[in-house]
C-alpha positions in Angstrom: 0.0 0.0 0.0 2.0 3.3 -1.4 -0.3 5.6 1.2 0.8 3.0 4.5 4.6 3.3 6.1 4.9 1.0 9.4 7.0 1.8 12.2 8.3 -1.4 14.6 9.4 -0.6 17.9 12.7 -2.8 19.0 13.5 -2.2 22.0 9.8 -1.6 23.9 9.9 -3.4 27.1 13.6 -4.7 27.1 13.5 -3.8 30.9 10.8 -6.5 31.5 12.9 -9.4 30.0 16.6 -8.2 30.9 17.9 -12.1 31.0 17.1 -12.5 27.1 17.9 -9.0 26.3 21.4 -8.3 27.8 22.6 -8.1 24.4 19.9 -8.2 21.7 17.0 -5.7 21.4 13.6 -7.2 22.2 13.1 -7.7 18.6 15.6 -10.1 18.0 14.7 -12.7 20.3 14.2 -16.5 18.8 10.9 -17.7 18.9 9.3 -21.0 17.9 12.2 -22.7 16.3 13.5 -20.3 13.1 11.9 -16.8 13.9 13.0 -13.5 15.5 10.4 -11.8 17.5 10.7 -9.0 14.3 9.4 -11.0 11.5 5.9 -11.1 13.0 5.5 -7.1 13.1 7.6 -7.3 9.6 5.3 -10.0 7.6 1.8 -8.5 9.1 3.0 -5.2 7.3 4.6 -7.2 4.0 1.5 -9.2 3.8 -0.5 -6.2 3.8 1.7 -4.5 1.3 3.4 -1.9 3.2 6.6 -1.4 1.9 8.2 1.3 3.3 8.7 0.4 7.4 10.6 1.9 9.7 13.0 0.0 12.6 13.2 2.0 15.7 16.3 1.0 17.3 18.0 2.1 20.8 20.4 -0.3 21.7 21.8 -3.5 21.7 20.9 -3.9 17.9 23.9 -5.5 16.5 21.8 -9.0 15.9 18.8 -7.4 14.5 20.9 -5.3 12.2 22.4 -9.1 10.9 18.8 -10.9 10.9 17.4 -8.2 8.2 20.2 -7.5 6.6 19.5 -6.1 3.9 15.3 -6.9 3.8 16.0 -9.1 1.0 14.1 -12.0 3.0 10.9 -9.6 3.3 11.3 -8.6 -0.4 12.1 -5.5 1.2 15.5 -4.6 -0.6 14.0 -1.8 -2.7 15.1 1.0 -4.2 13.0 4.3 -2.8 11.0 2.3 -0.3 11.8 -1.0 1.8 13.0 -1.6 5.7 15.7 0.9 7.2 17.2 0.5 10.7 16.6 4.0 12.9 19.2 4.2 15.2 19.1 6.5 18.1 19.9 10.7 18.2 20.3 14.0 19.3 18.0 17.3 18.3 20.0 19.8 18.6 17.1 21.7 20.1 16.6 18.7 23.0 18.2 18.9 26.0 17.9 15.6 27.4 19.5 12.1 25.4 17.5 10.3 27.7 16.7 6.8 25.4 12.9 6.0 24.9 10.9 3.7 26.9 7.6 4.2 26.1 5.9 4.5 23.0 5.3 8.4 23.1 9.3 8.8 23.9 10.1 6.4 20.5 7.8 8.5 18.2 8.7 11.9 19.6 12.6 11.0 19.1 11.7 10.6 15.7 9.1 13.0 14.8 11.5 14.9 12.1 11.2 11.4 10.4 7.2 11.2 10.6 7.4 14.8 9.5 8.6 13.8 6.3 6.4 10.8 5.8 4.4 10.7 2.1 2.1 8.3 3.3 -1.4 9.5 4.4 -1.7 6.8 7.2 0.9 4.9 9.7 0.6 1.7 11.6 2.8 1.6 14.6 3.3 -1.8 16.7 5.4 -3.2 18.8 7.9 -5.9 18.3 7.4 -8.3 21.2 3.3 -9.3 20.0 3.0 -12.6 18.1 0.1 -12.9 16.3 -1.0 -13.1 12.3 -2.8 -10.2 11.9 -4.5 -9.7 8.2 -3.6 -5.9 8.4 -4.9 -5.1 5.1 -8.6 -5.5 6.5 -7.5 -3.9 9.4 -6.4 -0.5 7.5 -9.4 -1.3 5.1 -11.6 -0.8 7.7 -9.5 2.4 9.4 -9.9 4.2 6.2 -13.7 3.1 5.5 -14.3 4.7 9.4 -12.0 7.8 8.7 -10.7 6.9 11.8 -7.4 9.1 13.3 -6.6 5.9 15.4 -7.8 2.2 14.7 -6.6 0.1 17.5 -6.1 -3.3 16.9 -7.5 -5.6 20.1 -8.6 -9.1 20.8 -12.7 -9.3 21.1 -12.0 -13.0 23.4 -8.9 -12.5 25.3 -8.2 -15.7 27.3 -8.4 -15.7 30.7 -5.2 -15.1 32.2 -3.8 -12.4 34.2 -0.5 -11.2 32.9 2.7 -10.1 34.9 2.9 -6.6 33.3 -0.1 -3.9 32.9 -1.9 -4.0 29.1 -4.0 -1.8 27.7 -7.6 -2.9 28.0 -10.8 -1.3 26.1 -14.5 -1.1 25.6 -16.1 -0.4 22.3 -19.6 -0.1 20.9 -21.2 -2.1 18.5 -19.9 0.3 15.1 -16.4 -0.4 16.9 -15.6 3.0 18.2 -14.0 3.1 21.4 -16.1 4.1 24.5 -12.9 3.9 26.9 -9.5 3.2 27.8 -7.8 1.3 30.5 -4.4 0.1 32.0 -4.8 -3.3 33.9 -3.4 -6.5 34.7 -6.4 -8.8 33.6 -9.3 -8.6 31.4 -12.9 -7.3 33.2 -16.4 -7.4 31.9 -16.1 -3.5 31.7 -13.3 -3.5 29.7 -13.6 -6.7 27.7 -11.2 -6.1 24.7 -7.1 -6.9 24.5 -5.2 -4.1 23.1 -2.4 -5.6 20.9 -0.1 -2.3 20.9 -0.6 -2.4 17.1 -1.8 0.8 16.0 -3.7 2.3 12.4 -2.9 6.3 13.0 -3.3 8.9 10.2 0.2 10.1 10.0 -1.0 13.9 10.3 -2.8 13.3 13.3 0.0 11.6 14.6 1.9 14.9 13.9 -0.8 17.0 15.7 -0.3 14.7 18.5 3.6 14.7 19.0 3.5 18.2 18.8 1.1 17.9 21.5 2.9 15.9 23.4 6.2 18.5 22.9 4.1 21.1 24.2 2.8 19.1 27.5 6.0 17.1 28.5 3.8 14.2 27.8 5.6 10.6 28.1 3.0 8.2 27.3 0.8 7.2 24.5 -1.8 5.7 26.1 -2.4 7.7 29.4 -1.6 11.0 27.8 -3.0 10.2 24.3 -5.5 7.8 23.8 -7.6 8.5 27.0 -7.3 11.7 26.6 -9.0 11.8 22.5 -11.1 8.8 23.1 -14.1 11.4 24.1 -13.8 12.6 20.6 -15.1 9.3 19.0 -12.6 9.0 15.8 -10.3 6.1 17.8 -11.8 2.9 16.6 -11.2 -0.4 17.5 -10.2 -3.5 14.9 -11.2 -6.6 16.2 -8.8 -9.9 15.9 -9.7 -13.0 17.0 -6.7 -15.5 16.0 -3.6 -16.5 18.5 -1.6 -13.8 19.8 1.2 -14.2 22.9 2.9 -11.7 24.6 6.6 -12.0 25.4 7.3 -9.6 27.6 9.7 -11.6 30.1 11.1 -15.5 30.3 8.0 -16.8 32.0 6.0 -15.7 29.1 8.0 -16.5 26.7 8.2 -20.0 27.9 4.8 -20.6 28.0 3.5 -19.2 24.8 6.6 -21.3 23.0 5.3 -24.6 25.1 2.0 -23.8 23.9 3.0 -23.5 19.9 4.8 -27.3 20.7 1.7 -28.7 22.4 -1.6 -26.7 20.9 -1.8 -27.5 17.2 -4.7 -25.1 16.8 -2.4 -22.4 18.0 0.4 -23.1 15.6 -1.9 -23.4 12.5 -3.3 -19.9 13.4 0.0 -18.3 13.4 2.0 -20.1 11.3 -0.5 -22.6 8.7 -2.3 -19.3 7.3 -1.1 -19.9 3.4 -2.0 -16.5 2.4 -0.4 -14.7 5.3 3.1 -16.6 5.5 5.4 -15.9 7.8 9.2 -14.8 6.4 12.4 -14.9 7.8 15.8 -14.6 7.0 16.6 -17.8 5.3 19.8 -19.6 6.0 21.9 -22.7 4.6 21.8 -25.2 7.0 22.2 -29.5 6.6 19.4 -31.0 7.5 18.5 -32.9 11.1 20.9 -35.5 11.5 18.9 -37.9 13.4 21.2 -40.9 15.6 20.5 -44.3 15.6 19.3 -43.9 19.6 17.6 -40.8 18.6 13.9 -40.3 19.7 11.6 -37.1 18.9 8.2 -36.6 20.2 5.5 -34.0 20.1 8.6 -31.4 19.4 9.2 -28.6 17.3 13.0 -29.0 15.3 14.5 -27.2 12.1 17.7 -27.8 10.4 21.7 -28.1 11.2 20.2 -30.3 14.5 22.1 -33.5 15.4 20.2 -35.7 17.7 21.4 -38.5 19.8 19.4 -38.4 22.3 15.7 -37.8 23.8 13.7 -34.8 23.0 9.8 -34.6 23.8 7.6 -31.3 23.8 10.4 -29.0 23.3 11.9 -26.6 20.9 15.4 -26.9 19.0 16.9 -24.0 17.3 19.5 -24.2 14.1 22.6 -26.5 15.4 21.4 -27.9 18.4 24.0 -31.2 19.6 21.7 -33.6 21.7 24.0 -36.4 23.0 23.6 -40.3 23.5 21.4 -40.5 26.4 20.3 -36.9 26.8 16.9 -36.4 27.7 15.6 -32.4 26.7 12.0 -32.4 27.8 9.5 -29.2 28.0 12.0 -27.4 27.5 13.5 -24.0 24.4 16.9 -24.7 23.1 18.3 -22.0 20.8 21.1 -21.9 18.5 23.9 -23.3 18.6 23.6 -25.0 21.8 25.7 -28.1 22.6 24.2 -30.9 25.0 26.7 -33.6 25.8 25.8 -37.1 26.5 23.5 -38.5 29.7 22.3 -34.6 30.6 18.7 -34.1 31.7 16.4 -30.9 30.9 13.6 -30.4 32.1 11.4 -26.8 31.7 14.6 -25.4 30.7 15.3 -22.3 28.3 19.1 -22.3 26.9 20.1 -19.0 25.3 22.4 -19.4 22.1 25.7 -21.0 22.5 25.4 -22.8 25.5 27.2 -25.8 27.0 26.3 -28.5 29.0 28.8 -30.8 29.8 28.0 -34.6 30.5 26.3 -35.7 33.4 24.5 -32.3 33.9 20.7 -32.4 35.2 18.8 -28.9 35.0 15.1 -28.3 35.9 13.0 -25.6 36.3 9.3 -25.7 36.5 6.1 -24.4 34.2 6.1 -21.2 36.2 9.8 -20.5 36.9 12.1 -22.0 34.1 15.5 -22.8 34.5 17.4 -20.1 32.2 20.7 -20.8 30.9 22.4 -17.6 29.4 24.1 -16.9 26.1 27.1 -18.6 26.2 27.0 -20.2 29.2 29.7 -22.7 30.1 27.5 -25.3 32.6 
């Protein structure tokens, strides 16, 4: 769509999950098996033909910087449009280099950017959402309402309560939204699950930032959205398809448990033919299964050599599971060498890892055991 740009936040909510993002933005976390956090916010805009999108960077963005490369993967290496990488900045008229943290301090750093946008409409989101959105409906419907904000939230939220505070909302049967509110679980007043992806025309976005300027404003939903939902052009789109927040290790271990065990869940987000999901492709031998070897119920992709055991879990590229190795319920990423006769159980092993022989490690459902990058057990 030449009138759409996108803008992906990286780095919202790093200080949340600090054990996976000591060195990688939020957006480059693995998830289930072959993905990066990213290429869910990057293949709900490709798949709805937006081809201009904007990466906000702030730090730690080396391995994001290598996973997109240069878009290629996204067919997003184009001349005049495509994906660029925004890294942080000074204004010479700002007094404070402060780095954002919310999603008012992201946009305002790069207002002179969004001041220069073509497009007549932007969709912001966040990087840390899964979900398989079809976002061309979604904008459809943004532009058929004239909408300055189309927010896009889950009508059936499951019943959980969540660790961090989300953004909950009531709308009316047209979809406008009737109110805004920060909370930890989902109410009967507030029925609706904000998925921090947001439909904004780009000069309202304008009007807003320099709103924002002008009030010391820092956040987007407090100081933005409940503050213009009286004037009834914020509208909600509704979505009703698997979504997971991974806004810490706990959550991230049980949405990728549930991807290996729910195989409505993984069709939803990954089995949609028309709505693929990309990544950056790599070269890699196939699984090299042993002659002990046994796999069950588990999610595995290629340059894997098994030996071993593995059962509802998760392998990453180059995973070594030795001769009587047992890796159960548990997220292995890259790289990662098991040696022979170790035991995992709820385990999740950042890239690079080594466990010697002889090792047992367990965690449980609600507190996994995390291994670090690197880590030398």
């Amino acid at each position: 769509m030449s009138n759409v740009a996108g803008i992906i936040l990286s780095n919202l909510n790093s200080t949340t999950n600090t054990q996976m993002t000591a060195d990688r933005t939020v957006a480059a976390i693995p998830f289930a098996c072959r993905y990066r956090l990213i290429d869910f916010a990057l293949s709900n805009l490709v798949n709805a033909d937006v081809s201009r999108i904007n990466v906000v960077a702030n730090y730690n963005y080396h391995s994001l910087m290598q996973h997109i490369g240069s878009g290629k993967d996204w067919d997003l290496a184009r001349r005049g449009a495509g994906i660029r990488l925004i890294s942080p900045y000074q204004l010479s008229g700002k007094t404070s280099s402060k780095l954002y943290t919310t999603h008012l301090e992201a946009l305002s750093d790069i207002a002179p950017i969004i001041d220069d946008m073509q497009e007549e409409n932007v969709v912001v989101c966040d990087s840390d959402i899964v979900c398989n959105v079809d976002l061309a409906d979604a904008i459809a419907f943004h532009e058929e309402m004239n909408a300055d904000v189309t927010i896009v939230s889950v009508l059936n939220p499951r019943k959980s309560t969540f660790r961090h505070p989300r953004v909950y909302l009531r709308a009316n049967k047209e979809g406008t939204v009737e109110d805004i509110v920060l909370g930890m679980s989902c109410e009967e007043r507030h029925p609706e699950l904000c998925l921090n992806m947001f439909i904004l025309k780009t000069e309202r976005l304008r009007v807003y930032l320099a709103e924002s300027s002008a009030h010391n404003y820092h956040s987007f939903t407090r100081d933005i959205l409940m503050n213009h939902v009286k004037d009834g052009r914020i509208y909600r789109y509704g979505f009703e398809g698997y979504y997971a927040f991974v806004a810490d290790v706990e959550e991230y271990y049980a949405r990728s448990i549930e991807l290996v065990t729910n195989e409505s869940a993984r069709e939803k987000l990954l089995g949609i033919k028309e709505r693929p999901i990309y990544t950056n492709v790599h070269n890699t031998p196939p699984v090299l299964y042993g002659k002990n070897a046994h796999v069950e119920n588990s999610m595995i992709t290629d340059g894997c050599v098994i030996d071993g055991k593995v059962e509802n879990s998760i392998l990453f590229r180059g995973v070594h599971v030795g001769e009587g190795s047992v890796v159960r319920n548990s997220i292995v990423m890259g790289g990662t060498y098991i040696g022979k006769n170790v035991t995992l159980e709820c385990v999740v092993s950042d890239k690079f890892a080594l466990i010697s022989d002889g090792k047992t490690l367990a965690g449980c459902p609600s507190l996994p055991y995390f291994i670090p990058k690197k880590k030398r057990l």
